[in-house]
C-alpha positions in Angstrom: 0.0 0.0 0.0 1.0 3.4 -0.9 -0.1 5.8 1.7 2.0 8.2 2.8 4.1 7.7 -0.1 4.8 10.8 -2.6 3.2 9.9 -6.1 6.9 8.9 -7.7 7.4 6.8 -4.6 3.8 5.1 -4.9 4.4 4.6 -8.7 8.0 2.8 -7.8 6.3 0.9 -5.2 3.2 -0.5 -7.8 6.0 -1.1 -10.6 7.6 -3.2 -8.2 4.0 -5.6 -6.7 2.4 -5.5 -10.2 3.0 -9.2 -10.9 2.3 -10.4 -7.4 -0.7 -8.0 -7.4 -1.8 -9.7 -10.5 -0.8 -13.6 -9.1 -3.4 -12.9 -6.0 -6.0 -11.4 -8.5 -5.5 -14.5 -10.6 -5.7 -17.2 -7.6 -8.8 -15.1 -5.9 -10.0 -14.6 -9.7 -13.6 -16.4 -9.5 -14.8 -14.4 -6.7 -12.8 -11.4 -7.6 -14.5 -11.6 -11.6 -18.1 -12.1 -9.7 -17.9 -8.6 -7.5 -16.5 -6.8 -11.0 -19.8 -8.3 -13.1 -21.5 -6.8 -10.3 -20.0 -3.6 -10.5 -20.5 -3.9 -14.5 -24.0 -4.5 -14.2 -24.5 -1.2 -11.3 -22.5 1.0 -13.8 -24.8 -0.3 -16.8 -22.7 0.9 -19.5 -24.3 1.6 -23.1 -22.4 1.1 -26.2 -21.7 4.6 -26.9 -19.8 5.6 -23.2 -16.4 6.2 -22.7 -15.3 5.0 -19.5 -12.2 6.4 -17.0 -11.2 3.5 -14.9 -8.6 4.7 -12.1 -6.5 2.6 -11.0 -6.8 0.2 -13.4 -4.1 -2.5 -11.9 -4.0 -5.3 -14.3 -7.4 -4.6 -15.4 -10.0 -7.4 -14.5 -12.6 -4.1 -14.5 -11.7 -2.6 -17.7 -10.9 -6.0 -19.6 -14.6 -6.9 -18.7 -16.2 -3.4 -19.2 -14.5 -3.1 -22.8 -16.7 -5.0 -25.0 -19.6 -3.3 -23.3 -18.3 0.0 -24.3 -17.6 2.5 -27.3 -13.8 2.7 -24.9 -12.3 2.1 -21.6 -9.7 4.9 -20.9 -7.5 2.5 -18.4 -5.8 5.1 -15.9 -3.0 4.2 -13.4 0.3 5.7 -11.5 1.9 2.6 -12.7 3.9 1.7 -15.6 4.0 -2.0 -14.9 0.5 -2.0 -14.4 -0.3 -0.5 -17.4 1.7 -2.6 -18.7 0.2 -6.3 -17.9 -3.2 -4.7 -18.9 -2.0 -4.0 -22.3 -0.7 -7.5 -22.7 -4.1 -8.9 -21.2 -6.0 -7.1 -23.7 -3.8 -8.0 -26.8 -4.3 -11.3 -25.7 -7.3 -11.4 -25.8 -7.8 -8.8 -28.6 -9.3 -6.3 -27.0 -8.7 -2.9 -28.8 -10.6 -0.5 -27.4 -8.8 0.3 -24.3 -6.5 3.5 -24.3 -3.8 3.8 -21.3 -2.6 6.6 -19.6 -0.2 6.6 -17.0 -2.5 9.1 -14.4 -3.0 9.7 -10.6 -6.4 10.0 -8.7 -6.1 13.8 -9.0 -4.6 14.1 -12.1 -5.4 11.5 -14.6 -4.1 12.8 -17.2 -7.2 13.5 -19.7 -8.6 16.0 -21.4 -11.7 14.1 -22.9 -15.0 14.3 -21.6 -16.3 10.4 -20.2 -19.6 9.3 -19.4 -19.2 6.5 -16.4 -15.6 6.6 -14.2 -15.0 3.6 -11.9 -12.5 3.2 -9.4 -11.8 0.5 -7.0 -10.0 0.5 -4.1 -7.8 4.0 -5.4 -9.3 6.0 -2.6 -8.3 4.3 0.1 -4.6 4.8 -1.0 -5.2 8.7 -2.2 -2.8 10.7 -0.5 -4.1 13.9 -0.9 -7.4 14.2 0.5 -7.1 17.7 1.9 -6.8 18.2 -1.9 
C-alpha cells in the first residue's frame, strides 16, 4: 500500500508488486471476476460511453467493461500496471482500451467520459485535503 508515499514513490512501489498483485487477482479470480460483473452491471454501460477506470491495476474491470463500451480509458500511476493490462487485452484482442499513465487527482485527460470507476484507489489517495 501506498499511503504516505509521494506519487513517484507510490508509482516505484506499484511497478515493483504488479505481478504479485496480479498472481493474487488470478488465484482469488472467480470471486474477484463475480464482485467486478456486479460492479459492471451497477455501472450499466451503453455502447456509446467512454469510460475512465482509475486505478486500473491489471485490469479485470476494464478487460470486462470493454466489450460493453464504445472505450475504456484505463488510468494508473503505474507503468507496470499499465503494462500487464495492455498485454491482457492483446491477448485477448481487445482494442478498445487507451492507457494513460495518471493519478487520482490528475489522470491525465482531457476528454469528456460518461461513467468513471475506481476500485479501491481512494483508500490509497494521499491527498485528501486536496
Amino acid at each position: 500500500m501506498n499511503v504516505g508515499l509521494s506519487e513517484e514513490e507510490g508509482a516505484k512501489y506499484w511497478d515493483r508488486e504488479a505481478r504479485n498483485y496480479d498472481m493474487k487477482i488470478e488465484k482469488y479470480k472467480e470471486k474477484y471476476h463475480k464482485l467486478v460483473q456486479y460492479i459492471v452491471d451497477l455501472a450499466d454501460p451503453m455502447k456509446t460511453d467512454v469510460i475512465m477506470e482509475i486505478g486500473v491495476g491489471t485490469g479485470v474491470v476494464s478487460l470486462l467493461l470493454a466489450p460493453k463500451v464504445k472505450k475504456v480509458i484505463a488510468v494508473d500511476i503505474s507503468k507496470e500496471m499499465l503494462r500487464i493490462t495492455k498485454e491482457k487485452a492483446m491477448e485477448t484482442g481487445i482494442s478498445n482500451i487507451e492507457f494513460v499513465r495518471g493519478t487520482f487527482h490528475n489522470p491525465g485527460i482531457a476528454e469528456k467520459v460518461d461513467i468513471i470507476i475506481t476500485i479501491d484507489s481512494l483508500t490509497l489517495c494521499n491527498r485528501w485535503e486536496s
